[in-house]
C-alpha positions in Angstrom: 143.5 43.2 149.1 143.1 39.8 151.4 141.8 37.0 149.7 138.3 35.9 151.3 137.0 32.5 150.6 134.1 32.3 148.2 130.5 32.0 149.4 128.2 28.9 150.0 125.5 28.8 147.9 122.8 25.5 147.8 124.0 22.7 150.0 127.2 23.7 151.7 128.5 24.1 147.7 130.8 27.1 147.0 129.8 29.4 144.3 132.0 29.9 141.3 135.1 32.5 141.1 135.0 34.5 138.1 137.8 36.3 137.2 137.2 39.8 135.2 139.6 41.7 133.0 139.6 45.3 131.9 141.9 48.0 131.4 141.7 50.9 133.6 139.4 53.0 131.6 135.9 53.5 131.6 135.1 52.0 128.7 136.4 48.8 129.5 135.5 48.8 133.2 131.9 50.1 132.9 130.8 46.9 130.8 132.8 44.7 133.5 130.9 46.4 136.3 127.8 45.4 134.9 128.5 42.0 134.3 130.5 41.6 138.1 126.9 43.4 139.4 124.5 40.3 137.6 127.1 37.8 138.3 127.2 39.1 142.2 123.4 38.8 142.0 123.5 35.6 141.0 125.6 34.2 143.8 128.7 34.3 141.8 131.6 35.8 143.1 133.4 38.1 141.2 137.9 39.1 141.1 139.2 41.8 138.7 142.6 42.1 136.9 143.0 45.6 135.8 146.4 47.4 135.4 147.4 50.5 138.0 144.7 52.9 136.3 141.7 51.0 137.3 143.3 50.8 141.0 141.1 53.4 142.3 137.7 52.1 140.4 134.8 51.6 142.8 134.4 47.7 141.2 131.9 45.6 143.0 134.8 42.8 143.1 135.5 40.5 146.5 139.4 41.2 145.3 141.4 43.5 142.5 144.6 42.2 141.4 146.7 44.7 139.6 148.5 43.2 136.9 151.5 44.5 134.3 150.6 45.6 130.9 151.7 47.9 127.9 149.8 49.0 124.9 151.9 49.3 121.4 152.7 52.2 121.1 155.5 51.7 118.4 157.0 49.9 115.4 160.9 50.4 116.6 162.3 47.9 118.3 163.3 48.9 121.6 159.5 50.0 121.9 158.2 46.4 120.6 161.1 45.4 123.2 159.5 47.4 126.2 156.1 46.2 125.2 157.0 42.7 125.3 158.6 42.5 128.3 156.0 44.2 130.5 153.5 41.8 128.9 155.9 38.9 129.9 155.7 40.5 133.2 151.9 40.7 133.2 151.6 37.2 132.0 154.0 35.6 135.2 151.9 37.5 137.7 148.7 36.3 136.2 149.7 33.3 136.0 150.1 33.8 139.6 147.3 34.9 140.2 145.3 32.6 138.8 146.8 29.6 140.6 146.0 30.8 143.8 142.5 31.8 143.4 141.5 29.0 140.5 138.4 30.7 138.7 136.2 28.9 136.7 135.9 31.1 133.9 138.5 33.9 133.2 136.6 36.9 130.9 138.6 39.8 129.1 137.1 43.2 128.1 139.7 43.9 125.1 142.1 45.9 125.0 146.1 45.3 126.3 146.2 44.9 129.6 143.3 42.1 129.1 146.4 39.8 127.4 148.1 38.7 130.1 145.5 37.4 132.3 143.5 35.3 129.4 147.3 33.9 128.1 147.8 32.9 131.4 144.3 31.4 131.5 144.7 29.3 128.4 148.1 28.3 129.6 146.6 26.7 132.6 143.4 25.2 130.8 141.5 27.6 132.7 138.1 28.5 130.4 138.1 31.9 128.7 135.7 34.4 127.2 136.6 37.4 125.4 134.0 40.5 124.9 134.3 42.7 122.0 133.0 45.3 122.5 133.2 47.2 119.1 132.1 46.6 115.4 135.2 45.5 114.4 137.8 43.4 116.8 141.2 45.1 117.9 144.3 44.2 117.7 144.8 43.0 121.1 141.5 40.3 120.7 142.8 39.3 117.4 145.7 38.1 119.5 143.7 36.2 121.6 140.7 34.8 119.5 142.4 31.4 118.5 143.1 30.7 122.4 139.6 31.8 124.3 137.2 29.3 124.8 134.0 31.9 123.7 133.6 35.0 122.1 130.9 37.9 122.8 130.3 40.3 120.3 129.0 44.0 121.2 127.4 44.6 117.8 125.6 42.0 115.6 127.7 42.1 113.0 131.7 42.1 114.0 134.0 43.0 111.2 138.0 42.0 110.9 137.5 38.6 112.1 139.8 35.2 110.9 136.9 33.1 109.6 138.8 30.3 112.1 137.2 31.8 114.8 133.4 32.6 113.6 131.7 29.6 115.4 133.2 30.8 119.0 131.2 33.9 118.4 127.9 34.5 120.6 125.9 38.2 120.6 124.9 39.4 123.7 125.6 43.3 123.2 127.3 45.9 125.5 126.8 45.6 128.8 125.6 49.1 130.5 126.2 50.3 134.1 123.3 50.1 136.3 123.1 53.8 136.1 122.5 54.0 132.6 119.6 51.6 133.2 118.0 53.5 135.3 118.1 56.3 132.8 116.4 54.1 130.2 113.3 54.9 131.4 113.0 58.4 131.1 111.1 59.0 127.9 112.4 61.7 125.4 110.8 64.7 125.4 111.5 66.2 122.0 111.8 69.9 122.3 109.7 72.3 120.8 110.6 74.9 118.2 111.1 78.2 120.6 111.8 76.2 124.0 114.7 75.4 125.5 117.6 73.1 123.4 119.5 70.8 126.0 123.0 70.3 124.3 125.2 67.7 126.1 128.9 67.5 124.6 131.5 65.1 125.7 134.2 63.5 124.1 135.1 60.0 126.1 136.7 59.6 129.3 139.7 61.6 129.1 137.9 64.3 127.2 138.8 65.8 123.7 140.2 68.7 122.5 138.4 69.1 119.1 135.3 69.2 121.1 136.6 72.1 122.7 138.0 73.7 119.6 134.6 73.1 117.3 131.6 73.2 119.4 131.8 76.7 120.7 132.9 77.9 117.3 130.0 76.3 115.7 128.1 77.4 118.6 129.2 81.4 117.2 127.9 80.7 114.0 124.1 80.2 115.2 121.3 82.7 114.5 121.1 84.7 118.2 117.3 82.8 118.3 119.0 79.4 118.3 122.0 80.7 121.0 119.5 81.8 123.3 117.4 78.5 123.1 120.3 76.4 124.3 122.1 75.0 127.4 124.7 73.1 127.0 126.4 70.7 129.2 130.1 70.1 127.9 132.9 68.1 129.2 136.4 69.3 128.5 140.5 68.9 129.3 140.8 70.6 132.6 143.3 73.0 131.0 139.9 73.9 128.2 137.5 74.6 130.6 138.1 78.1 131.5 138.7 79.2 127.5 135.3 76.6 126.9 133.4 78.6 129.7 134.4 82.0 128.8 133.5 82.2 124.8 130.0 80.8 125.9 129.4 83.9 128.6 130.4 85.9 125.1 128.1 84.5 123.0 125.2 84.6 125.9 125.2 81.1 126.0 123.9 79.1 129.4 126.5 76.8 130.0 128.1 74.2 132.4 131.6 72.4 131.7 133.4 70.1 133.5 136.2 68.0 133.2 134.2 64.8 134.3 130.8 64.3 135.0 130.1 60.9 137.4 126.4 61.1 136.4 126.8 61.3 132.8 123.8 58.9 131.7 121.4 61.1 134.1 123.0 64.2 131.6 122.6 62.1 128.7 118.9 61.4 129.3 118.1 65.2 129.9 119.8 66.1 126.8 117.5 66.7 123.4 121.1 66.5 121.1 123.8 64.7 122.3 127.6 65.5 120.2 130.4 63.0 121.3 132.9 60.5 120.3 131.7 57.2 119.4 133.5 54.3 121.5 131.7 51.4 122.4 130.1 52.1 125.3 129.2 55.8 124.4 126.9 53.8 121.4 125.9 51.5 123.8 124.4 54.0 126.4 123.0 56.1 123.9 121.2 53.6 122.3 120.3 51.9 125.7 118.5 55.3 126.6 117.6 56.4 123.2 118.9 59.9 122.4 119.8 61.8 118.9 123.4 62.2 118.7 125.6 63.9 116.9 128.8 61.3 116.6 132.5 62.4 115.2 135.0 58.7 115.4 138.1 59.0 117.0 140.3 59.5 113.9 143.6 57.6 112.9 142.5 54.3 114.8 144.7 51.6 113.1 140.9 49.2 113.8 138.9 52.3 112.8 136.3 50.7 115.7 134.8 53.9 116.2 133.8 54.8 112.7 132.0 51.1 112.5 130.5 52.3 116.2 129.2 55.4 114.8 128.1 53.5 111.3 126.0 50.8 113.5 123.9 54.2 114.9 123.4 55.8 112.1 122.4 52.7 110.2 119.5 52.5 112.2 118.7 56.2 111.8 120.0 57.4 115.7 123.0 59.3 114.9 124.5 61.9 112.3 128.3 60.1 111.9 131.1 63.0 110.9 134.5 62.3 110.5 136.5 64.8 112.2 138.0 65.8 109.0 134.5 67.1 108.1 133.8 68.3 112.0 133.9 71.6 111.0 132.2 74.5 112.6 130.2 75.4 110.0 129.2 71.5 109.6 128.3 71.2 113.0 126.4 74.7 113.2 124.4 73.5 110.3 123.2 69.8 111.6 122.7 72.0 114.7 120.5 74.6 113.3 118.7 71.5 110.7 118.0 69.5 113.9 116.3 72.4 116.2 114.3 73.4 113.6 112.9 69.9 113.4 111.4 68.0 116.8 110.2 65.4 114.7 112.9 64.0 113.1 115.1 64.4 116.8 112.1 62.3 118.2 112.5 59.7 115.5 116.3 59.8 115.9 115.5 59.2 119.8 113.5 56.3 118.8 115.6 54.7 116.1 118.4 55.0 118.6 116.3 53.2 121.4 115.4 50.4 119.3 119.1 49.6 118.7 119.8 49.1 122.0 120.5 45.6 123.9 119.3 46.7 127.6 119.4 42.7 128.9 123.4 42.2 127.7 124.8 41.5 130.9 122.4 39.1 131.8 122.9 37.6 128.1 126.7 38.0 129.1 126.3 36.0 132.7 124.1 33.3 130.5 127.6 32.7 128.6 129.9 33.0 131.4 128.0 30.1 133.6 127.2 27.9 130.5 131.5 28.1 130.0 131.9 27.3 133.5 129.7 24.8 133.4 131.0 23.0 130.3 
């Protein structure tokens, strides 16, 4: 895209460039958006550095630069030789990048392709924040820590960091998109013990196989009183969605799948039980909106981030955490079956989930961006 000046703002003085970082997935580009959308309406204008998947990402962002990255993705040496290089790659264009558009703060949403941009930024002397967005910090943000200027922490309490970098760290929470806070408002409406259960099942932004595997499986094992109480909403793989569809119609099951949903916090807030992975920002919506969920951690993480995500929840009394090694059909048919018998306790899980929630993080998030800059 062409580079456009930055805006005036007060007497004839330009308003500061921030430079946003996040890897082309939702979960890193949804907390971004919501911090580029309180930045841009506070006068501050906003650049992204994303790698090829976020190329396409509606971002509210005056200019998107795409930069080079790789993600570890093994312990041999031509692959630590492949990763290496792209991320010498990544780190020559952003350093670039950054010399030609000089922002005042550079901020990184975790993850890989967040590396070379913020090493860049440090190697210039340009200011740095890094969000993380889980309970426990990744790998890549490990990396980083000793050279940012500020850290912001998703979660109160942030696990697996050096005790070096514990007085950089500031909580402001997950940032949500602005539709999930326009869902926060809807109040939950626990269901009653005959009416109709609203079942919404997804399992990130790529979708996940097990959900497709266990839910309608579990789904079999229901009395034919609970089956005919529900409607479910599930996302699955493209290639699951005719297999997912079809074993519903056979149970006489109402049912609508999909391999994405663009309104999913709308879904989320019409749902009485919620079953899904637990990444960052799934917790963070949930809990923004306040809804019961049923959560099953990504397994094998090396960080394990989701299994602290899920822990956080269900600490507060939101969530039922599973590992998937226990995410069973019959497990899930029984939380199922305990929970629809009960509108009380999904009503308290609702609220418990609700009062976990940090709804103001962006704006806590643009407090700590402009206070760097204007160090």
């Amino acid at each position: 895209m062409q580079r456009s000046d930055p805006p005036l703002s007060g007497e004839g003085k330009k308003s500061p460039l921030i430079l946003l970082c996040a890897g082309g997935t939702g979960g890193h580009l949804f907390p971004a958006e919501s911090l580029a959308v309180v930045l841009n309406r506070r006068g501050v204008t906003v650049d992204l550095a994303t790698d090829v998947r976020g190329a396409h990402f509606q971002f509210p962002a005056r200019e998107v630069h795409l930069i080079p990255s790789a993600t570890v993705r093994g312990r041999d040496p031509l692959s630590l030789l492949r990763t290496a290089t792209m991320l010498a790659r990544g780190t020559l264009k952003a350093w670039s990048v950054i010399g030609r558009i000089r922002p005042a703060v550079v901020v990184g949403f975790g993850g890989y392709p967040t590396v070379p941009p913020l090493w860049a930024a440090s190697l210039r002397g340009v200011p740095t924040i890094l969000h993380e967005q889980n309970g426990v910090m990744g790998r890549a943000n490990r990396l980083l820590a000793s050279r940012v200027t500020a850290i912001a922490t998703g979660f109160r309490v942030l696990s697996n960091v050096d005790a070096r970098v514990k007085s950089k760290i500031n909580f402001t929470g997950n940032p949500v998109r602005p539709l999930v806070l326009q869902a926060e408002h809807i109040p939950y409406a626990a269901p009653d013990t005959e009416g109709t259960l609203r079942l919404l099942v997804f399992g990130g932004s790529q979708g996940a196989r097990v959900m497709s595997d266990i839910v309608p499986a579990a789904v079999a094992l229901l009395s034919t009183d609970i089956r005919a109480r529900l409607h479910i909403v599930q996302q699955a793989r493209a290639e699951d969605i005719d297999a997912v569809s079809a074993r519903y119609s056979e149970l006489g099951v109402a049912a609508s799948c999909a391999a994405f949903f663009s309104d999913l916090p709308v879904r989320m807030a019409a749902a009485h039980l919620v079953v899904s992975r637990s990444g960052a920002s799934t917790v963070a919506e949930l809990s923004a909106i306040g809804r019961p969920a049923i959560l099953v951690p990504l397994p094998n993480a090396l960080d394990q981030d989701q299994f602290a995500n899920a822990g956080v929840l269900q600490d507060a009394g939101g969530a039922v955490r599973i590992v998937q090694r226990d995410f069973t059909p019959e497990r899930l048919a029984a939380e199922i079956a305990r929970l629809s018998a009960d509108p009380k306790a999904l009503a308290r899980m609702a609220a418990a989930a609700k009062s976990a929630g940090t709804l103001d993080a962006a704006e806590r998030l643009a407090d700590l961006v402009l206070k760097v800059a204007a160090a």
